[in-house]
N, C-alpha and C positions, 0 to 999 in steps of 0.2 A: 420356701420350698417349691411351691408355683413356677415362680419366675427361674430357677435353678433348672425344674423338669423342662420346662419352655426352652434354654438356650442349650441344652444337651439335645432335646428332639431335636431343632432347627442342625444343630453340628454334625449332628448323626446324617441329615438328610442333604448337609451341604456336600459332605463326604461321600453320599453313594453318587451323588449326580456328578461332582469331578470324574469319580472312579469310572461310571459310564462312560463321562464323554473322553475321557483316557484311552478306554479297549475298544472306544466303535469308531472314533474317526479313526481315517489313518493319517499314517507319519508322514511329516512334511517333508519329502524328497527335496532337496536344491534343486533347480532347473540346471539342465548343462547346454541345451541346444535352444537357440531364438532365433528361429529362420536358418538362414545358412551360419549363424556363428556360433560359437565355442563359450561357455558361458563361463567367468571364473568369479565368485561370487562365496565370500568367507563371512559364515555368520558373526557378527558383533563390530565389523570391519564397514569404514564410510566408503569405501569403493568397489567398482564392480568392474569387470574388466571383460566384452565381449570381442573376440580374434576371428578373421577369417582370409583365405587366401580365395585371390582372385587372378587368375594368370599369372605373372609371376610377380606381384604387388603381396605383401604380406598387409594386411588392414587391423590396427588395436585401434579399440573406441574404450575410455575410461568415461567413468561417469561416477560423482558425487552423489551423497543423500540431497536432500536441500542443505544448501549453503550459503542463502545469501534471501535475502527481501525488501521489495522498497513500497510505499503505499500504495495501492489500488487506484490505480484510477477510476478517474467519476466517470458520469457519462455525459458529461457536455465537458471533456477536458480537464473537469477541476480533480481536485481528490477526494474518491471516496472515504465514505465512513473512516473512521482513524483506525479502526480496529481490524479493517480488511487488508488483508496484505497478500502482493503478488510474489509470492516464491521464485526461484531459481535454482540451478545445480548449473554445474560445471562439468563442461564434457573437453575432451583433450582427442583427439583423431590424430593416430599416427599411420604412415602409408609409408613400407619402405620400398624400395624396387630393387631387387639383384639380390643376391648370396652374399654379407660378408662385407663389399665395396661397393654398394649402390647409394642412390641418393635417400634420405627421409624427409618428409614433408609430413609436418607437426603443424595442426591447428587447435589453438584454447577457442573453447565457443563458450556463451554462457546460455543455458536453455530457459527460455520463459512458457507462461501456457501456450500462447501463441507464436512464438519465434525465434529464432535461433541466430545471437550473435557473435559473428567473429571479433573475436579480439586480441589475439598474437598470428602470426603465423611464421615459423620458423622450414625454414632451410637448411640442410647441413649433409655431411658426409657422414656414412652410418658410423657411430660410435668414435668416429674419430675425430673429431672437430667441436670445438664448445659450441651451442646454437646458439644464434645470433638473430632477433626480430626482423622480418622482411625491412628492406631500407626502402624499397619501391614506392609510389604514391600511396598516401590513404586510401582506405577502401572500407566499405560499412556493408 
């Protein structure tokens, strides 16, 4: 009987304190503005999509959750700990110019803590033309 009264009080009081923190926070609003851009950002969804114009360049930046990890490095070059791992997401930058028949320039980066690398960058005619990888020299 004890133990029966014990995990009814405990349930009872688990219950009020949800219910509080329920009616006294408030509701988590989505953000829609970050700086000058436009925030589109759908709950339970791995991607976020912030848009902004700049004279007449229209600019979408996509960005992943983390998607990607490789081992931490040590600190004399080697690899850390095995269990430390350096994350990644994946950002996509599209930049179109003109109304309709301008050019887009699409770059894939991949973001680390510290830096941001390019790894495609495409060229094309807006919407009309399959993109195609830069053919020009390598470039890091």
């Amino acid at each position: 009987m004890r133990k029966s009264a014990f995990e009814g009080n405990i349930l009872r009081l688990l219950r009020s304190e949800i219910q509080y923190e329920l009616q006294s926070s408030p509701l988590n609003t989505p953000v829609t503005k970050f700086n000058s851009f436009t925030v589109d950002g759908r709950a339970g969804e791995r991607w976020i999509t912030l848009r902004r114009q700049y004279a007449d360049e229209d600019i979408k930046l996509e960005a992943t959750m983390f998607d990607g990890a490789v081992p931490a490095p040590g600190k004399n070059g080697g690899v850390a700990n095995s269990d430390e791992m350096e994350m990644h997401i994946t950002l996509i930058v599209t930049i179109s110019k003109g109304q309709g028949g301008g050019v887009v320039l699409e770059i894939m980066c991949s973001a680390w803590p510290d830096s941001i690398e390019i790894k495609r960058l495409f060229i094309r005619a807006h919407q009309k033309i399959i993109a195609e990888p830069y053919a020009g020299p390598e470039f890091t």
